[in-house]
N, C-alpha and C positions, 0 to 999 in steps of 0.2 A: 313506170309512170311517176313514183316519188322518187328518181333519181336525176336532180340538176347539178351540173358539176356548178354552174355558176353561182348560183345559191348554196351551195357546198364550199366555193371557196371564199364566199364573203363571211359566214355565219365561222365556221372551224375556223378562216385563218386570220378571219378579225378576233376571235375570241382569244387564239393564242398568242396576237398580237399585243394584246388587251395583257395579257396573264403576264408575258415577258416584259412589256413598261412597266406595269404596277408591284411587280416582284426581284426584287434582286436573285442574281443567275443562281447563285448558293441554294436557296429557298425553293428555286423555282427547279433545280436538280432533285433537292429533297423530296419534294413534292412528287415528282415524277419515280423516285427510288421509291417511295410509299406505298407505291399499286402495289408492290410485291407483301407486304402485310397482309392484305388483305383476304386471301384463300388460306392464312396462318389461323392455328388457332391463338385465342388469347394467352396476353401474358400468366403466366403464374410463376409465383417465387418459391414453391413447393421446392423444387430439385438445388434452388442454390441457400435455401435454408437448411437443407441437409448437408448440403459443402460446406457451411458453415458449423453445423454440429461437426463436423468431422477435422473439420481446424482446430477447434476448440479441445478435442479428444487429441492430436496428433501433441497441440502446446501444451496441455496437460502432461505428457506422458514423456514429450525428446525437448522439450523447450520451443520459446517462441518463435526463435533463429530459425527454426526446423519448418517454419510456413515460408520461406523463403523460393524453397526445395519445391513447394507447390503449384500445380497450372490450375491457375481458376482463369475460366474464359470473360466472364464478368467481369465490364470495366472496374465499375462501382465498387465491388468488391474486394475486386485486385486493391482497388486506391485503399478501403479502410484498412485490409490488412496490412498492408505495407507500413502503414501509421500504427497500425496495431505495434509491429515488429519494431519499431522507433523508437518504442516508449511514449507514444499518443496517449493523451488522456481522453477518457469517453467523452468528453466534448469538444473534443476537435475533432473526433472521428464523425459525432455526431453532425456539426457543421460542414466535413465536410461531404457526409450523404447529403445532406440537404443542399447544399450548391450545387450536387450534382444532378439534383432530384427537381431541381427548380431550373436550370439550364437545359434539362428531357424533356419539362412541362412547354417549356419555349418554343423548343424548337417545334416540338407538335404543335402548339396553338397557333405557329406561322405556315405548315404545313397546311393545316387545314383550314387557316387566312387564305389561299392561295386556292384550293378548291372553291371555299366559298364566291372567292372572284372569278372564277369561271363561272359557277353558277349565276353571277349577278350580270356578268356580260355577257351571258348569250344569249340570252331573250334581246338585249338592247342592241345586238349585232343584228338577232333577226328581224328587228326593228329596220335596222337600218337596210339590208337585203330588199324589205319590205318597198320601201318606199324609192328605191335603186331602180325596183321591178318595176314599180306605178311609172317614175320620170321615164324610163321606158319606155312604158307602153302609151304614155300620154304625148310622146315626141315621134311615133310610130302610128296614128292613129287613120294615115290613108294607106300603109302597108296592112290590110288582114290576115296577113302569114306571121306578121313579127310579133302580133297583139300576142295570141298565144303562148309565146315563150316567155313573150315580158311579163304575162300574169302568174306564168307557173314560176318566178322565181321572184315574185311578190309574197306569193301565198307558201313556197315549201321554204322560204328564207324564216318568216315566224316559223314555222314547222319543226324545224332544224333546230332553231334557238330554243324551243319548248322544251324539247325532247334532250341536246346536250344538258340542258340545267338542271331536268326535275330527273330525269330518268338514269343520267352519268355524272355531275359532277357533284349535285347535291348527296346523293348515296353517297357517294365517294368520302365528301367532307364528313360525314354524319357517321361513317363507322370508324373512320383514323379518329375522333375525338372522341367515340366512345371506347374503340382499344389506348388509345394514351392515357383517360381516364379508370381505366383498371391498371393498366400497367403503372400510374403513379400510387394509384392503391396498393397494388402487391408490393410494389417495391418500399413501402412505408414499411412493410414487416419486418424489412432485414436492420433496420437500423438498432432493436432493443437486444438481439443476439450479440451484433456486432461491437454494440455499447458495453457489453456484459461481458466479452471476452476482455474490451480494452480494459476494463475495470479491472480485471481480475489479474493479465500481464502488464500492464504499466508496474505496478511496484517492484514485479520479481525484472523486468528490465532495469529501472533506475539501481536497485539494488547491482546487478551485475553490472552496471557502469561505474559504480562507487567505486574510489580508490582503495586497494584493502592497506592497512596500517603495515609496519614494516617491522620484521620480527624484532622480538626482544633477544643479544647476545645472550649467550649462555657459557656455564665452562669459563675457559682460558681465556675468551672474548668479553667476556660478564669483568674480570679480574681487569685486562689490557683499558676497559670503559671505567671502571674505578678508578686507576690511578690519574692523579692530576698530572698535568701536561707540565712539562720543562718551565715555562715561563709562570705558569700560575705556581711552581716549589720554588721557585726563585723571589716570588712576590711573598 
């Protein structure tokens, strides 16, 4: 009784019509890879704060060169270290979590720019469903069999648009922006670890990049360095 395919195809595939105009395809991928967050639980920085205490003990102990040799599956972290291992000063490291932390925040807030546009076009689809069904049924009005069909897909077109908005895309938008929203939280925690490692290996790097000075002759080679050269005993 609430199933009209025709008012099914104007509300779903004007809406996704609606989502694929108003979204570039990138986004509009994204958006759709996003469902799968959702039965995750939330982000926590908990386990890769530990990978980072334990970098910190490994460069302590074999040197900085020695985090090289490491598989960290985190982008972000990969990047610091890697600068870490450079010879990065904690403000570049630091700049570059944040570019990395402010291009996450993005890409969510367009993720879930693109739910929100589902939500905003499907009631205005079933708007339009709506009013599809009326010209319908007001262009059918000495057929009594056709009325019928033309009001039910009047009335389950709003139906449809109600129900995609408040019940499927709205949830949808509303938990990806509050999971991006912790996950740009947690991941604020890794930056003062990460800073405090660069602080502490930048010096002992630049120091092993220094040229070391070139020995002093000794002996027979100390005596051969004393005497003047042919043309300076002749001056």
């Amino acid at each position: 009784m609430f199933l009209d395919p025709a008012a099914l195809a104007i509300v779903f595939g004007g809406t996704a019509l609606a989502a694929a105009l108003r979204t570039p395809a990138r986004d509009l991928g994204r958006a759709l890879a996003a469902l799968r967050v959702l039965p995750r639980r939330r982000f926590r920085a908990d386990s890769r704060l530990d990978q980072v205490a334990a970098l910190s003990r490994i460069a302590l102990r074999h040197g900085v060169h020695a985090l090289d040799r490491s598989v960290i599956h985190d982008g972000d972290v990969a990047a610091a270290v890697a600068l870490i291992v450079d010879g990065a000063q904690p403000d570049a490291v630091i700049a570059a979590l944040d570019t990395a932390r402010r291009a996450r925040i993005e890409r969510h807030r367009l993720v879930g720019d693109c739910w929100m546009g589902v939500a905003e076009a499907a009631p205005a689809l079933g708007m339009v469903g709506t009013l599809v069904g009326l010209v319908a049924m007001f262009t059918r009005m000495t057929d009594p069999g056709a009325i019928g069909a033309a009001m039910a897909v009047a009335l389950l077109a709003t139906l449809y648009g109600a129900l995609l908005a408040n019940l499927v895309a709205m949830p949808i938008a509303t938990r990806l922006r509050a999971a991006a929203r912790a996950e740009a939280i947690e991941r604020a925690r890794l930056v003062a670890p990460l800073a405090e490692l660069a602080a502490r290996e930048a010096p002992r790097v630049r120091a092993g990049m220094r040229p070391q000075p070139a020995p002093e002759p000794v002996g027979a080679d100390a005596d051969e360095a004393a005497e003047p050269a042919p043309h300076e005993q002749a001056a």
